[in-house]
N, C-alpha and C positions, 0 to 999 in steps of 0.2 A: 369276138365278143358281140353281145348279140344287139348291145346301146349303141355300139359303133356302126353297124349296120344302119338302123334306125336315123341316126345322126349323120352318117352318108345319102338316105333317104330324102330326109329335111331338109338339104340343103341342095341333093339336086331339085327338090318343088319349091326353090327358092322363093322365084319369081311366079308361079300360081298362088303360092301360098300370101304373099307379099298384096296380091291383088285382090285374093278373097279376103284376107284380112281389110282393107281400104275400102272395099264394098259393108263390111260387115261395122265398120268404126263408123260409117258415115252414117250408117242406118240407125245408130245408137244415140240417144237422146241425152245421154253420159259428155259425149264429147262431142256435143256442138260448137262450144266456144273455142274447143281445140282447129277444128275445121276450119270455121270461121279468121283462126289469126296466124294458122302456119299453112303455107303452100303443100295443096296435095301429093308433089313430085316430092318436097321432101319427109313426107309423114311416109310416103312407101317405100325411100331412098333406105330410112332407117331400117323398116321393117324387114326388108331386103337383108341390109346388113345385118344382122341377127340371125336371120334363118340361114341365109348364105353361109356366113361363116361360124356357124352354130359351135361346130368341134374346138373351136379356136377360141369362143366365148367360155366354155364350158370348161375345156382341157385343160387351155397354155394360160390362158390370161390370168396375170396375177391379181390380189385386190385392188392392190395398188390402180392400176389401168385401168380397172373397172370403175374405179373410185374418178381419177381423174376425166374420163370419158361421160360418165354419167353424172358428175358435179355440174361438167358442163353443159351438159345437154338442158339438167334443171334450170341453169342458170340462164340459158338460151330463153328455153319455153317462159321461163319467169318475166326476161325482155321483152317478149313477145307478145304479155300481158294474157297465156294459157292459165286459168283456173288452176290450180295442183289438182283438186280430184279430177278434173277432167285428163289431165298429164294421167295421173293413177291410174284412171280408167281404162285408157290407151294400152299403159305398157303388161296390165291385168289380160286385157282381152287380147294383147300378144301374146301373151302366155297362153289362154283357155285356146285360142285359137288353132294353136299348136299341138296340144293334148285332141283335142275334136278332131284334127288333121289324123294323128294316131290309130283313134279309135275309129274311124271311119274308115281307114285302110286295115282294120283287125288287126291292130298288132298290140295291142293291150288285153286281147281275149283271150290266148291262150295261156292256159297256167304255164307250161314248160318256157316262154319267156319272162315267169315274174321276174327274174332275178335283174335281167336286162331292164324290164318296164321299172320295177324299182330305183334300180340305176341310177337310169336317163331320169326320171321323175325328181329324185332327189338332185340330179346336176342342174336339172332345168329350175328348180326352186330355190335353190342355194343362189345361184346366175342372176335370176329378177329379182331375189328379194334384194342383193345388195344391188340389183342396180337402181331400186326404187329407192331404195336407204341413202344413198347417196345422190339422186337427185333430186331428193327434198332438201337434202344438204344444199345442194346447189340452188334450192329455192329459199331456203331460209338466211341464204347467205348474201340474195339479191332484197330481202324482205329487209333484214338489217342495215343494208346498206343503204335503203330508202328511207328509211327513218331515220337516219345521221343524214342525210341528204349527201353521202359522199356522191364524188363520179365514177369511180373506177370498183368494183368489188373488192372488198377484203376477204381476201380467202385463206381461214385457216384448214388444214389437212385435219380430216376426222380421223379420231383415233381410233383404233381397231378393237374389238370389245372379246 
């Protein structure tokens, strides 16, 4: 199948893609505060993982994982005192970054791969939407907790819609 390829692709340019990405976040005026409040080894650690294990994000992972994974991660950046648009911004232009990756190796131009670019387009958008969805989750879960002044997060499980 021809997304599988594609998705073989992307993960062997893990690691260029990981570092054009952190050239291209830095230079964005979106996430400066994100820059500013988390270590650059770990904003490319992430990106890394994403692209590395793209097939495994897209594939096998349930929502579940994605949910737990990216709660926490919101709830990280939230500790971290990361804006949410600026978080958004990030995981937006890991996305665009990836698509741009695509179409600059010509693999979106030929009609006889639509079916594959559809695909992969829909796997890649289904994947970041909830993992933004659920790391607002994780922001709003750090936001509430602030306002009760608890210490530790209360974390209830979002429900599946």
């Amino acid at each position: 199948m021809f997304a599988i390829r594609l998705v073989q692709l992307i993960e062997s340019r893990a690691e260029a893609l990981s570092e054009g990405l952190a050239l291209k976040v830095k230079s964005s005026d979106r996430c400066g505060e994100l820059l500013r409040k988390v270590p650059a080894d770990e904003l490319k650690r992430r990106s890394h993982e994403i692209y590395h294990n793209l097939a495994d994000w897209i594939l096998n992972k349930t929502e579940s994982e994605i949910e737990d994974r990216y709660i926490g991660l919101g709830m990280r950046r939230a500790r971290q005192g990361v804006p949410f648009p600026a978080f958004f911004w990030a995981i937006t232009e890991t996305k665009e970054y990836l698509l741009e990756f695509l179409r600059r190796e010509g693999f979106l131009d030929e009609p006889v791969e639509l079916i594959g670019e559809i695909e992969l387009t829909h796997s890649l958008e289904h994947f970041f939407d909830q993992a933004l969805y659920f790391a607002s989750v994780g922001y709003e879960v750090m936001r509430q907790n602030e306002s009760r002044g608890a210490g530790e997060p209360v974390l209830h499980k979002a429900k599946s819609a």
